[in-house]
Structure formats: structure tokens, C-alpha cells
C-alpha positions as CSV (number, residue, x, y, z in Angstrom):
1,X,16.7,20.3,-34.4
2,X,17.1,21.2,-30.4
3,X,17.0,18.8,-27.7
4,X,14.9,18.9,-24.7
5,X,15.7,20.4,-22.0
6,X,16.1,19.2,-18.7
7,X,12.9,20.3,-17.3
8,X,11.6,18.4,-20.3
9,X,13.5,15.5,-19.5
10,X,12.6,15.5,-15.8
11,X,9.0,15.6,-16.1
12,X,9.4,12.7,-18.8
13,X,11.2,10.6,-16.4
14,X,8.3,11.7,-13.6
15,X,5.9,11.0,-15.6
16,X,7.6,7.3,-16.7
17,X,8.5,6.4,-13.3
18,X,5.0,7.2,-11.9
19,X,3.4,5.4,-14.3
20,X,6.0,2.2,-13.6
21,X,4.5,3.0,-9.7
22,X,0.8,2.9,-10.6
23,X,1.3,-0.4,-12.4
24,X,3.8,-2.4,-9.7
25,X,0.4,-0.7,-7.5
26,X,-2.3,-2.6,-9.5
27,X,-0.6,-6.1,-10.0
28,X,0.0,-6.0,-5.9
29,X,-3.3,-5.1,-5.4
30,X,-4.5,-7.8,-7.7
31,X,-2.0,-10.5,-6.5
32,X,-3.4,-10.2,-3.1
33,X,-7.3,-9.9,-4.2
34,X,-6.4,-13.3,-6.3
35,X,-4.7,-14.8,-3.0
36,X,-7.6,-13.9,-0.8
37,X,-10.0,-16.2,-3.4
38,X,-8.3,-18.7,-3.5
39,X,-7.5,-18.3,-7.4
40,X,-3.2,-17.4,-7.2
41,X,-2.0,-19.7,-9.7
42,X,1.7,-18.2,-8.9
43,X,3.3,-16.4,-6.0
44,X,5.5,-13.3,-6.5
45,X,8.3,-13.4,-3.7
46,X,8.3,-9.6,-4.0
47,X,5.2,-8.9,-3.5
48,X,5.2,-11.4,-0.4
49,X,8.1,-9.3,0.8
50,X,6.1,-5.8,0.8
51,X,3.0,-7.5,2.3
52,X,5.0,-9.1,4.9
53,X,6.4,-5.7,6.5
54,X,3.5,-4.1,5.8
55,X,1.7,-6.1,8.1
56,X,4.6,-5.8,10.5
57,X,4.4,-2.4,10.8
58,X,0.7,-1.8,10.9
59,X,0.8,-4.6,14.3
60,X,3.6,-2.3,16.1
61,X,1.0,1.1,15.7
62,X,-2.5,0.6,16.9
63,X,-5.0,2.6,15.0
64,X,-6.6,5.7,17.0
65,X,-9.8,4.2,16.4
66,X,-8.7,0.5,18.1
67,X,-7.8,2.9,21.1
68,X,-11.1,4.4,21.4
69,X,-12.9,1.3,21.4
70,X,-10.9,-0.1,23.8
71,X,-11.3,2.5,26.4
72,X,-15.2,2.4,27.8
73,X,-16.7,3.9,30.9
74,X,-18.2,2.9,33.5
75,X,-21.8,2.6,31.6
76,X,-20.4,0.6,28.4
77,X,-20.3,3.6,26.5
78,X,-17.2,4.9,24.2
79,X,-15.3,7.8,25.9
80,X,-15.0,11.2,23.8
């Protein structure tokens, strides 16, 4: 009987540890569509923790569309 390699190993391992991501993915995404209803019958500290610097970092870089909006000419109209 012969073992597996370790290319064989390594894309098991990929393939465990992307699944593992995909999942942690889902139940955040979930968690925070449950929270904005209303319906969160239990907070995950976690998940809290990701949201929280997520938000922190999207507030420190403005968005290239937020800085096109901002900038009108004279006439009210978006510059290009």
C-alpha cells in the first residue's frame, strides 16, 4: 500500500482549509444579516471583532466613487 505524497497531502489540506474558510464566511455573513433583522438570538464575540475593524478600516479609506461625488463644478454637475 503507498502513502500519499506530499502534493497529495497539500492539496488535501487546501482543499480542507478552504472549505473551513467558506463556512467561518457563511455563518458571518448570516450572523450579521440575522443582526440587521433584528432576529440574533446570540452574539459571537469573534465575529464582532472582524466586523468591528472592518468597519474601521473602510472609515480611514474613502471610496473613489465618494470622491467623485464630492467634487462638483461650477454647474452642479460631477467632474470626469
Amino acid at each position: 500500500m503507498q502513502s500519499g505524497s506530499a502534493g497529495d497531502w497539500a492539496l488535501l489540506a487546501f482543499g480542507t482549509l478552504l472549505t473551513i474558510f467558506l463556512l467561518c464566511l457563511q455563518a458571518y455573513w448570516i450572523y450579521f444579516e440575522e443582526k440587521r433583522r433584528g432576529t440574533l438570538k446570540k452574539h459571537i464575540k469573534l465575529f464582532e471583532l472582524i466586523h468591528m475593524r472592518l468597519e474601521a478600516k473602510g472609515s480611514r479609506q474613502p471610496t473613489q466613487s465618494s470622491e467623485q461625488t464630492s467634487t462638483t463644478s461650477e454647474r452642479g454637475t460631477k467632474k470626469q
